[in-house]
C-alpha positions in Angstrom: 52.5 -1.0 69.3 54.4 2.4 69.4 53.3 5.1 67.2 54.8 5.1 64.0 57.3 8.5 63.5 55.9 11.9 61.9 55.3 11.8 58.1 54.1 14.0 56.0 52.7 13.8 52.7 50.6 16.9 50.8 48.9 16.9 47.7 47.6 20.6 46.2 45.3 20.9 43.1 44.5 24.4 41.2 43.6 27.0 41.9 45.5 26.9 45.2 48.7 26.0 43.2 50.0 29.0 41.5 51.0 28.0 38.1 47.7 25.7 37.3 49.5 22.0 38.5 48.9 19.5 40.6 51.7 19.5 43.3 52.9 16.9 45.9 55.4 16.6 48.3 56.5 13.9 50.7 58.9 13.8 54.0 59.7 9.7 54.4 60.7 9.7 58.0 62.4 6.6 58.9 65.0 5.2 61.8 67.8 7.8 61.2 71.1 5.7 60.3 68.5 3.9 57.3 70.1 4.6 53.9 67.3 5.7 51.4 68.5 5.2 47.4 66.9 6.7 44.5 66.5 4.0 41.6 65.0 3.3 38.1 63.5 0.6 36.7 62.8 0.8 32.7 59.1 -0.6 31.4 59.1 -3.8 30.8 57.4 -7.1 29.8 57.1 -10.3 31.5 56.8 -13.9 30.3 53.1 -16.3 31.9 53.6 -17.8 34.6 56.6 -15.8 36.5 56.7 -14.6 39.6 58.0 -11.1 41.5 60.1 -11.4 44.9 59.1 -8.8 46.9 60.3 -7.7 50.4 59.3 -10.9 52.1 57.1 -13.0 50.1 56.7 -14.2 45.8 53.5 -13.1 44.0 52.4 -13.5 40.3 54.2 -10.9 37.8 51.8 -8.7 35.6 52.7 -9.2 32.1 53.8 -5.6 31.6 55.1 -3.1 34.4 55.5 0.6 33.7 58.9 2.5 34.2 59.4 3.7 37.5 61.8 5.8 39.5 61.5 5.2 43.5 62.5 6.8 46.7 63.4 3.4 49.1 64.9 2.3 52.2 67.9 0.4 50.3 67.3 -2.9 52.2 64.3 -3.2 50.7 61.8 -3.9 47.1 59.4 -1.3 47.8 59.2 2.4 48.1 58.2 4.8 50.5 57.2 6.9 47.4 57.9 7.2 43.7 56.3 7.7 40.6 55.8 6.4 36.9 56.3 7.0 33.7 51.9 8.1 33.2 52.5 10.8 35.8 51.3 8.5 38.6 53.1 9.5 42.2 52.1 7.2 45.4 53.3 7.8 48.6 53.1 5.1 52.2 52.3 6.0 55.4 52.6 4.1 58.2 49.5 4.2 60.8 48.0 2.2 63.9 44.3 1.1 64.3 42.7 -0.7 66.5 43.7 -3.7 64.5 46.8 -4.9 65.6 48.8 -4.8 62.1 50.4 -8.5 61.6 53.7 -9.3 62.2 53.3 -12.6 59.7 55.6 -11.3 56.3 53.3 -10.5 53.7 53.4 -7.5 51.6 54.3 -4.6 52.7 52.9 -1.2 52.4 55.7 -0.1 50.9 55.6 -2.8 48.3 52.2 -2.0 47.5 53.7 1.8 46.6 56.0 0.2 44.0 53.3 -2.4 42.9 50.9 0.3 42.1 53.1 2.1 40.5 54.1 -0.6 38.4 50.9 -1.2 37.1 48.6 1.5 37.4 48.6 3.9 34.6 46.2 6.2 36.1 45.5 7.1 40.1 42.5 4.9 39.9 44.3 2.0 38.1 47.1 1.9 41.1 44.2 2.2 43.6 42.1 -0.7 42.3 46.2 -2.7 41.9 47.0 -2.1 45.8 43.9 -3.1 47.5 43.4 -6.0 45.1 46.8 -6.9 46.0 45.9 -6.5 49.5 43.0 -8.4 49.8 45.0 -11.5 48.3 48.0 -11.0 49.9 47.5 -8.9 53.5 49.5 -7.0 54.8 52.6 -7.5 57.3 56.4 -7.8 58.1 59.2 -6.2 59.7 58.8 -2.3 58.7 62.5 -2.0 60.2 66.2 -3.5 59.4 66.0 -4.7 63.0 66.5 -8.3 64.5 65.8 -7.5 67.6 62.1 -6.5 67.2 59.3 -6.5 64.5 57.8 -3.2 63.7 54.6 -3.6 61.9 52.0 -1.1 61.0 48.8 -0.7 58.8 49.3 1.4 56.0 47.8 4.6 54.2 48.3 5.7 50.7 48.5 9.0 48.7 48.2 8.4 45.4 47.8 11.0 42.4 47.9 11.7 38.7 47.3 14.7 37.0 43.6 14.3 37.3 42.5 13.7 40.7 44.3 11.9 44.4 42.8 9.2 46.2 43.7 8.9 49.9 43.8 4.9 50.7 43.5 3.6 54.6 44.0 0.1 55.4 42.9 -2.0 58.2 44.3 -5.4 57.4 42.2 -6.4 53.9 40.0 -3.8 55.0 40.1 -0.6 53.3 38.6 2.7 52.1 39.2 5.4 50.1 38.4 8.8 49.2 38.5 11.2 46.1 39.9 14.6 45.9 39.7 16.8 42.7 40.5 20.0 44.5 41.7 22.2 47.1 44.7 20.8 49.6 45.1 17.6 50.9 47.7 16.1 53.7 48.3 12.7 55.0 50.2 11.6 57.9 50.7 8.9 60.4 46.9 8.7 61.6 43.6 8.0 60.2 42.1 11.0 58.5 39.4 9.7 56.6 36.0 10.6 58.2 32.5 10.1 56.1 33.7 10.8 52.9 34.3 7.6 51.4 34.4 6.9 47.8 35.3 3.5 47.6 35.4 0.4 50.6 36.0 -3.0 50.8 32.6 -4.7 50.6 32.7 -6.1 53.8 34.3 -3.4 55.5 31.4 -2.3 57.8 30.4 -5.4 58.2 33.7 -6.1 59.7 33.3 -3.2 61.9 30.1 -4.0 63.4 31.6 -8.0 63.9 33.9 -6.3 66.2 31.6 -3.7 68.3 33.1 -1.1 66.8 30.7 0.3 65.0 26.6 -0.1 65.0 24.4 0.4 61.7 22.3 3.0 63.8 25.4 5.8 63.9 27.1 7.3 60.9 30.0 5.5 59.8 33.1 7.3 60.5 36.1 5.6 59.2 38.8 7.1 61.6 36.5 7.2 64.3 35.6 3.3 64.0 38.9 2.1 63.5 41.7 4.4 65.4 42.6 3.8 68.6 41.4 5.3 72.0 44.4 7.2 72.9 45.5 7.9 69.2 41.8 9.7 68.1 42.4 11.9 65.0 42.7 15.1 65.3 43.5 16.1 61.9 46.8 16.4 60.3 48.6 19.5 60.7 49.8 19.8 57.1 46.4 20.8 55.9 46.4 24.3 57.7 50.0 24.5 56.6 48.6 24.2 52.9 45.4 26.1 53.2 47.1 29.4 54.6 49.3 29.2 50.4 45.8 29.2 48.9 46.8 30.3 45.4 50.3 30.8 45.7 51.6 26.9 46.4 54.9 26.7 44.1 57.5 23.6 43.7 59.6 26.1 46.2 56.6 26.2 48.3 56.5 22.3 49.0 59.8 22.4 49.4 59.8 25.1 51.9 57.0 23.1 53.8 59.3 20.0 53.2 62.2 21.8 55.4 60.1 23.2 57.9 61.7 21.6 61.2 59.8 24.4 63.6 56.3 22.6 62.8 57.7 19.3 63.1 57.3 18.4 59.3 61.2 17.9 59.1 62.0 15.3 61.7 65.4 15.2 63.0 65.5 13.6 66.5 67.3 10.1 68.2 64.3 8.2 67.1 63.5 9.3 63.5 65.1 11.1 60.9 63.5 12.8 57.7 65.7 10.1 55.6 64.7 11.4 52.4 62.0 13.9 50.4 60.3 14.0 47.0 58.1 16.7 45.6 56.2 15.6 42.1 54.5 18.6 39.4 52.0 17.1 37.1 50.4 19.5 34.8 46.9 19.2 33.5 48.4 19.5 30.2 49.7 16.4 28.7 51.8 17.5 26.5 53.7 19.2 29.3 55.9 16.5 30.8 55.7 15.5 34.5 59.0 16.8 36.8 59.9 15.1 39.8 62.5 15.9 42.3 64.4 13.7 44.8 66.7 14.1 47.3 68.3 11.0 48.4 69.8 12.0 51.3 68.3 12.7 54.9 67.0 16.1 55.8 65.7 18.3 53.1 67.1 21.0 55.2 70.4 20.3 54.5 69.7 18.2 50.6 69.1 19.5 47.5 66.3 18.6 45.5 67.2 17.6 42.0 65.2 16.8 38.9 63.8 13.8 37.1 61.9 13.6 34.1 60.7 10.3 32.5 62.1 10.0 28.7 63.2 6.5 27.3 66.9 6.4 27.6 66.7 7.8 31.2 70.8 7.4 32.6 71.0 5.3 35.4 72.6 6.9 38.6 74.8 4.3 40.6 76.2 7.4 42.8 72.4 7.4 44.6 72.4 3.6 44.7 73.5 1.2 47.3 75.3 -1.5 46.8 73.7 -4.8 46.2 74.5 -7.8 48.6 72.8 -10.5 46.9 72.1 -14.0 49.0 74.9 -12.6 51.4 72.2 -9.9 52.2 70.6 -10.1 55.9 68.1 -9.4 54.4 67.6 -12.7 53.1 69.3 -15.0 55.7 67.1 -16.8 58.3 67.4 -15.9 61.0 66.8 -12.0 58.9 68.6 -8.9 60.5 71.4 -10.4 62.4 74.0 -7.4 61.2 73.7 -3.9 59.0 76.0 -3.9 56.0 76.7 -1.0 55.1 74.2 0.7 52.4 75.6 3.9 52.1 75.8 5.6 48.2 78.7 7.6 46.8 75.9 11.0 47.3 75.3 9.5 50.9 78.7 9.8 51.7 79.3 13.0 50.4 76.6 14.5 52.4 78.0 13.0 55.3 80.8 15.0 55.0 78.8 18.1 54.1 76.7 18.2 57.2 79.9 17.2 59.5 81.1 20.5 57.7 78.0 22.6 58.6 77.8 21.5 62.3 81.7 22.0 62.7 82.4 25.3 60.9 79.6 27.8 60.7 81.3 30.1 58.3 82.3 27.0 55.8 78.9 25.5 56.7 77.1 28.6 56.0 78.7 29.4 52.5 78.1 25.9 51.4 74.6 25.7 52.3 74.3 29.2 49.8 76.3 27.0 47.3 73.8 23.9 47.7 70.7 26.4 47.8 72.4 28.7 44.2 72.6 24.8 42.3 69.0 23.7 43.6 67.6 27.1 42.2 69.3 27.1 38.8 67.3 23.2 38.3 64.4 24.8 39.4 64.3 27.6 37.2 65.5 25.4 34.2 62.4 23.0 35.1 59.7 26.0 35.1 61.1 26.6 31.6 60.5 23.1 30.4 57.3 22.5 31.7 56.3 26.0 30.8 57.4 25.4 27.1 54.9 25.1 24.3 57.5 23.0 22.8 58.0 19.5 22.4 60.6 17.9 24.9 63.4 16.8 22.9 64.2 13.7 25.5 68.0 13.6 24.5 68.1 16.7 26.6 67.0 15.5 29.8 67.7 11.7 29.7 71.6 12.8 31.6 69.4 15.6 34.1 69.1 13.4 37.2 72.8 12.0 36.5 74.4 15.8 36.5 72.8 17.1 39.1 74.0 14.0 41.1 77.4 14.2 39.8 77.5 18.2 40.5 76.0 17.8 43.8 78.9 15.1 44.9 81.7 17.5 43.0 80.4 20.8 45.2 80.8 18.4 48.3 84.3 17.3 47.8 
């Protein structure tokens, strides 16, 4: 199996945020003509007995699901990362072990983000959701809107609330986690969990020592036992990245890291494409509301992150959603993947035509990057005043924020 492409995903906790939040940021990179959409999905109830159609396969529905709002690969029911309506943001990575991940359609990691989501309330809650889900499930399925080959992977998870994170790492129905509280944390497309573990599959080590991989006599070393030869970890990058902002890390500093193509954090190559980023603030305070931000279009070099705040009459945004094929979808034809519709939004269009501008005309190019850059500050600054409020959030205010900035993103493009 070829390794999966470079994603990054950070988490920072006080006191090395500057402004007392927890902070997270994510890159999704995926194949680079994939269409990511931005959707919304209000709280909702759900009658005994029905059932959920995820990506590939039908599972029991939970009798309530919490509002989400999701970053996904439009052909798809998951998410590559999102977060709820309790201040809960969970993030996928792809990753290879020494397990060969199964091509057999089951649930994919990315419909374990959306899952967990759905109905955890806390980070714990969505942790406990995903691996019981898992361990009924598995794991498997075409990562990929390709017929020609299936792409499968194991998955990892970040997933945090305003609390605490738990990094998740799976090996089939295998899986364990750890706890973070504090200081930095950054996942990407490799095991990073070493002896710390906070919670396992009972059988995990058992599996392990089945296989020769491990013996009870050596400490057990999750990343060591389970990555492969040529693939050993040798820690993720991101975490220097972080550690070197100790006590300064800002919404603009995740976004900064988000953008940074030097390091390799922004991919942008033939294979992969940074296809879309999200950067989540959850204050301790709980009166303070959570703020994410989305892009919804590839390269956060070139997007503009813009706001979303969870109130009940949230506006739906059909300018940042593709359209819907229905039974007519490859997606759900046998044989799958025979041809790509086309997925692209009304916002994916008009950033088409803004980066065909900035690698045409550096003059126009430039000046419109400024423009982009002016509009992403002014949300920024107006968030830092609502979260730093010791007011109430009247939600009438913000239920139309993710709709304008949308709207005003597409009306500076054209």
């Amino acid at each position: 199996m070829a390794l999966p492409p470079p994603s990054y995903c950070f988490v920072a906790f006080p006191p090395h945020t500057k402004d007392g939040f927890v902070i997270v940021g994510k890159n999704s990179a995926r194949p680079p003509e994939e269409v990511q959409e931005v959707v919304y999905f209000a709280a909702a109830t759900h009658d005994p007995g029905c059932k959920v159609e995820c990506t590939y396969i039908e599972i029991d529905q939970a009798s309530k699901t919490h509002a989400i709002a999701l970053s996904r690969p439009s052909w798809l029911w998951g998410a590559e990362m999102g977060a709820n309506e309790h201040g809960v943001f969970v993030a996928n990575e792809a990753i290879v072990t020494k397990e060969p991940a199964s091509e057999t359609e089951a649930l994919l990691g990315m419909d374990l983000v959306r899952l967990g989501l759905e109905r955890g309330a806390t980070a714990k809650e969505a942790l406990d959701v995903i691996v019981s889900l898992l361990e009924e499930h598995g794991q498997g399925g075409n990562y990929y809107e390709d017929g020609n080959a299936c792409h499968s992977f194991q998955s990892a998870y970040l997933i945090v609330d305003r609390k605490e994170a738990w990094v998740l790492e799976t090996v089939g129905k295998y899986w364990a986690a750890e706890k973070i509280t504090e200081g930095v944390k950054c996942i990407c497309n490799q095991l990073c969990l070493m002896t710390k573990i906070d919670a396992e599959h009972p059988e995990l080590r058992g599996y392990a020592e089945s296989q020769g991989w491990w013996t009870t006599d050596a400490e057990f070393n999750f990343a060591q036992v389970f990555s492969q030869a040529e693939n050993h970890p040798d820690g993720c990058l991101g975490n220097e990245i972080l550690e070197k902002q100790e006590g300064n890390i800002t919404v603009q500093t995740m976004i900064d890291i988000l953008r940074d193509k030097a390091g390799g954090i922004c991919v942008d190559s033939e294979s992969f494409l940074t296809t879309a980023s999200m950067v989540s603030v959850l204050p301790e305070n709980l009166s303070s509301p959570c703020i994410h931000y989305f892009t919804g279009t590839p390269d956060p070099s070139r997007s503009i992150f813009k706001p979303f705040i969870f109130v009940d009459e949230v506006k739906l945004v059909p300018k940042v959603q593709s359209p819907i094929f229905g039974s007519d979808d490859p997606v759900k034809k046998i044989p799958q993947f025979q041809d790509k519709p086309d997925r692209r939004h009304e916002l994916y269009k008009a950033h088409e035509w803004a980066r065909h501008v900035m690698e045409s005309d550096a003059e126009k190019g430039e000046k419109l990057r400024r423009t982009m850059l002016d509009l992403e500050k002014q949300g920024l600054e107006a968030m830092e005043s609502i979260i730093s409020s010791s007011k109430v959030l009247d939600p009438s205010e913000v239920e139309d924020l993710f709709y304008d900035c949308v709207d005003t993103e597409i009306k500076f493009f054209k």
